[in-house]
C-alpha positions in Angstrom: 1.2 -111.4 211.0 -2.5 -110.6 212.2 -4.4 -108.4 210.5 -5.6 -105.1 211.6 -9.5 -105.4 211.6 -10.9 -102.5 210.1 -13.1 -100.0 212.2 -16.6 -100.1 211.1 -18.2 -96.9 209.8 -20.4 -95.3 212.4 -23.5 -92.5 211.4 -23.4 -89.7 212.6 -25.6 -88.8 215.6 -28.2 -86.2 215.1 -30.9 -85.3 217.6 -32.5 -88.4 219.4 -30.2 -91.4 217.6 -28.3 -92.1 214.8 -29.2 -90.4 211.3 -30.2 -93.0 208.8 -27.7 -93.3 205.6 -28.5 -94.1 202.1 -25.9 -95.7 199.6 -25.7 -93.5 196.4 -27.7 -96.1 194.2 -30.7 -95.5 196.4 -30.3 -91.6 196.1 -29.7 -91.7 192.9 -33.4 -93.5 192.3 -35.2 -91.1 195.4 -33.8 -88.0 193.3 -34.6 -89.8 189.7 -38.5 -90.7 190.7 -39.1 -87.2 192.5 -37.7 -85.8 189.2 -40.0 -88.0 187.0 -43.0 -86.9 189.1 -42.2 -83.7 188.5 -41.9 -84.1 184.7 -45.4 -86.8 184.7 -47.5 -83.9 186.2 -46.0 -81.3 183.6 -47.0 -84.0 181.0 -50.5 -84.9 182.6 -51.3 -80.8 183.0 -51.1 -80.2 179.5 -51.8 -83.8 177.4 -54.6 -85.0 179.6 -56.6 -81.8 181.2 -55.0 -79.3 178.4 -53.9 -76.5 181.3 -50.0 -75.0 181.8 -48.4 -72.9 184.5 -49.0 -69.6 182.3 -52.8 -70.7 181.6 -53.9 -72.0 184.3 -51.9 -71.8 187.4 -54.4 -72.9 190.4 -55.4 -75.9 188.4 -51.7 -77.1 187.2 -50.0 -76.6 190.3 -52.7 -78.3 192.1 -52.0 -81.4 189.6 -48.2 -81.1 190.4 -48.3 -81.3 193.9 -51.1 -83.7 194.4 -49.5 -86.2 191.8 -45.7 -85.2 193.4 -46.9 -85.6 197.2 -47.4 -89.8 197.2 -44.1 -89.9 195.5 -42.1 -88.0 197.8 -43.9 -89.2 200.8 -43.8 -93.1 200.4 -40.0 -92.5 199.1 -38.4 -90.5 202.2 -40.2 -92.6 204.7 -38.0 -95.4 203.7 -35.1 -93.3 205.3 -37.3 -92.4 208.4 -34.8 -92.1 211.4 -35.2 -94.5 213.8 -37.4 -97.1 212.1 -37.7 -99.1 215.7 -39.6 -96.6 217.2 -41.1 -95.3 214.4 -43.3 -97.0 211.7 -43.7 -96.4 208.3 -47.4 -95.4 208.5 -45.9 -93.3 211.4 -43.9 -91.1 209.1 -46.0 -91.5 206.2 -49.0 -89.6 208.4 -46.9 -87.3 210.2 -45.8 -86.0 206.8 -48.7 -85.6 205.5 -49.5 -83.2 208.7 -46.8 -81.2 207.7 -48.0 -80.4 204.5 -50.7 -78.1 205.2 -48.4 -76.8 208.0 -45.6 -76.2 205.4 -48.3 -74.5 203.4 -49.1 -71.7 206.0 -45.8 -71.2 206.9 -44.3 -70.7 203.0 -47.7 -68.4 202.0 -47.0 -66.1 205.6 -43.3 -65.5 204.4 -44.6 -65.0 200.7 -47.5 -62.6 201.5 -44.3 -60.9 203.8 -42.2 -61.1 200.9 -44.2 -59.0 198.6 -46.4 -61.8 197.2 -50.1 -60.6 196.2 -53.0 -60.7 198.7 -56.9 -60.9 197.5 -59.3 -63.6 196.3 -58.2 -64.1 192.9 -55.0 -64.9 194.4 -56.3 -67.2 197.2 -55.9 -70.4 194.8 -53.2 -69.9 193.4 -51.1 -68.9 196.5 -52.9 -72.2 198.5 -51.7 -74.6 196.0 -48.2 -72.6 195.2 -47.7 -72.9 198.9 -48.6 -76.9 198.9 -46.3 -77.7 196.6 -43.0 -75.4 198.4 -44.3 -77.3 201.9 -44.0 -80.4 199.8 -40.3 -79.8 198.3 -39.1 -77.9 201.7 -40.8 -79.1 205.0 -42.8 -82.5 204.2 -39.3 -84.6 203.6 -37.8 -83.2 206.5 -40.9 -84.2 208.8 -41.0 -87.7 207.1 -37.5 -88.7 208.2 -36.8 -86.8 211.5 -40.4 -86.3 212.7 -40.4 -83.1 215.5 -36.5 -83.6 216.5 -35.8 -79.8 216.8 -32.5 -80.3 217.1 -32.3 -82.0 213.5 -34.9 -79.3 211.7 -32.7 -76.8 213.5 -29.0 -78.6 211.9 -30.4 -78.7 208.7 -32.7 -75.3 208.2 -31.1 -72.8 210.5 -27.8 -73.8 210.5 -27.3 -75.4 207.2 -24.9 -78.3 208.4 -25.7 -81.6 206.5 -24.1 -84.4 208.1 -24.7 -87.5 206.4 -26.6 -88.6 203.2 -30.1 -88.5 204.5 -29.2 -84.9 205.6 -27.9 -83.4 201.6 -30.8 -85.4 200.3 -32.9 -83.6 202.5 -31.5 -80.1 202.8 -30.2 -79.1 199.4 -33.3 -80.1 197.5 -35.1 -77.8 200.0 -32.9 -75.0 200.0 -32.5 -75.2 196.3 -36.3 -74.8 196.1 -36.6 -71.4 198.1 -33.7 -70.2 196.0 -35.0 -70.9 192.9 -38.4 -69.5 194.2 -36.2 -66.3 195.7 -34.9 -65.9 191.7 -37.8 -66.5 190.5 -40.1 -63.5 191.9 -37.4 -61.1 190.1 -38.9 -60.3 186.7 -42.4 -59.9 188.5 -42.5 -56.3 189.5 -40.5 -55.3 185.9 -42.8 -53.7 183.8 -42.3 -56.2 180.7 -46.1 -56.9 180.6 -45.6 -60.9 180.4 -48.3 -63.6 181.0 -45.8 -65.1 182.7 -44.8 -62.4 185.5 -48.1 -62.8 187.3 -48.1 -64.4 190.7 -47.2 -67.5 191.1 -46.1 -68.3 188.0 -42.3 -67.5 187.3 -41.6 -68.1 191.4 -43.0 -71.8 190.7 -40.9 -72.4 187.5 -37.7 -70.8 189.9 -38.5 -73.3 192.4 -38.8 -76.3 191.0 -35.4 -75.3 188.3 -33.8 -74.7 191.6 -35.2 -77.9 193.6 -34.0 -79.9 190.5 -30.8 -78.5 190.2 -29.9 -79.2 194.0 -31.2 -82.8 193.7 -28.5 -83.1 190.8 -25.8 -81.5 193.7 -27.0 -83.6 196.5 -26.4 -86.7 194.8 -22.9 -85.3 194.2 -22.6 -84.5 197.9 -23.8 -88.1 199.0 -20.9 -89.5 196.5 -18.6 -87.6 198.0 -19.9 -88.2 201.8 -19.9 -92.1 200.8 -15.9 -91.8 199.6 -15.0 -90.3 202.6 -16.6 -92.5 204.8 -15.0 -95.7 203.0 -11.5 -93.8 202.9 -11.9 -93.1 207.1 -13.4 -97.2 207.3 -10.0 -98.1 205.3 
C-alpha cells in the first residue's frame, strides 16, 4: 500500500510574503526575557538608584524603558518578516525609529484622553509615552516594517493569524487596556500618591501587557495544535 505523504504546513500570507512563525519554546523565552526585563528595571529603580513609580516617576520609567527597549528590540527582530530582503540591522534600526514615533502618537491620544498638559508633566508623559511605543508600536515595526496591510490586520482589525501575529498583537493590546484601567482611580478624589499622572496608567499597562503575554503564549499553543492537526 503507498503511503499518503502528508501536506506540508504552509504560513499564512500577510501583506508583502509569508508571516514568519515561531514554535512555542521560542515564545515561551521572547515572552519570559521581556518579562524579566520588566521585573530587572523594577529591581534596578529601587536597589541601585533608590527611585519607584510613586517617588519618582520620570526617572523610573525612564530606567524601565531604556533597560526594556534592547531586550525587546534584539528579540522581535529574530522573527522579522522576510529576513531575505530584510536584515537584522534593518529591523533592529527601523524599530528603533518607531519608538520616538510610537511616543508622539501614544502622548497625542493621552493628552486627548484627559491626560495632564504643562511642564511638570512634560517628563513624565515623554518617558510614559516611550515605554507604551515600546510595548505597542516598536515590535510591530521590527517584524513587519511599514506593510500597512499587516499594521492594519493586526491594530485595526484585530485578526491575528499566526504566532508572530498573537505574540505581537495581544501583548500590545493588553498594554493600552491595562493603561485604559489604569487612568480610572485618577480623577477620584481619594488623595493618593499614587493617582497622579502617569503613575497608576503605567502600573495598568504593564499588569495588562504581562497578563496578555501569558494569553498569547496560550494562543500560539493552540495555533501550533491546529496547524499539526490540519498537517496530519
Amino acid at each position: 500500500m503507498e503511503k499518503r505523504k502528508k501536506k506540508p504546513v504552509k504560513a499564512s500570507m500577510g501583506g508583502n510574503g509569508t508571516v514568519s512563525s515561531a514554535s512555542p519554546s521560542h515564545a515561551f523565552l521572547l515572552h519570559l526575557i521581556c518579562g524579566l526585563g520588566l521585573a530587572s528595571s523594577f529591581w534596578v529603580a529601587n536597589n541601585v538608584y533608590s527611585v519607584n513609580l510613586i517617588t519618582n516617576p520620570s526617572q523610573t520609567l525612564r530606567l524601565i524603558w531604556v533597560i526594556e527597549a534592547p531586550i525587546v528590540i534584539l528579540l522581535y527582530s529574530l522573527f522579522r518578516k522576510n529576513p531575505d530582503q530584510c536584515s537584522y540591522l534593518k529591523a533592529v534600526g527601523r524599530s528603533m525609529l518607531v519608538l520616538p514615533a510610537g511616543a508622539v502618537v501614544n502622548a497625542l491620544g493621552a493628552i486627548a484622553l484627559g491626560a495632564p498638559v504643562g511642564i511638570q508633566y512634560f517628563l513624565r508623559t515623554l518617558n510614559w509615552s516611550l515605554l507604551m511605543s515600546l510595548l505597542t508600536f516598536v515590535p510591530a515595526a521590527t517584524v513587519f516594517g511599514s506593510s500597512w496591510t499587516d499594521w492594519r490586520r493586526l491594530f485595526a482589525h484585530s485578526k491575528p493569524i499566526g504566532s508572530i501575529d498573537y505574540m505581537i498583537c495581544l501583548p500590545a493590546h493588553g498594554a493600552v487596556i491595562g493603561a485604559w484601567f489604569g487612568a480610572w482611580p485618577m480623577p477620584l478624589d481619594w488623595e493618593r500618591p499614587w493617582q497622579e499622572w502617569p503613575i497608576s496608567v503605567s502600573y495598568g499597562a504593564m499588569a495588562g501587557y504581562l497578563v496578555a503575554m501569558v494569553a498569547s503564549f496560550g494562543f500560539v499553543l493552540w495555533h501550533g495544535d491546529r496547524q499539526h492537526v490540519k498537517g496530519d
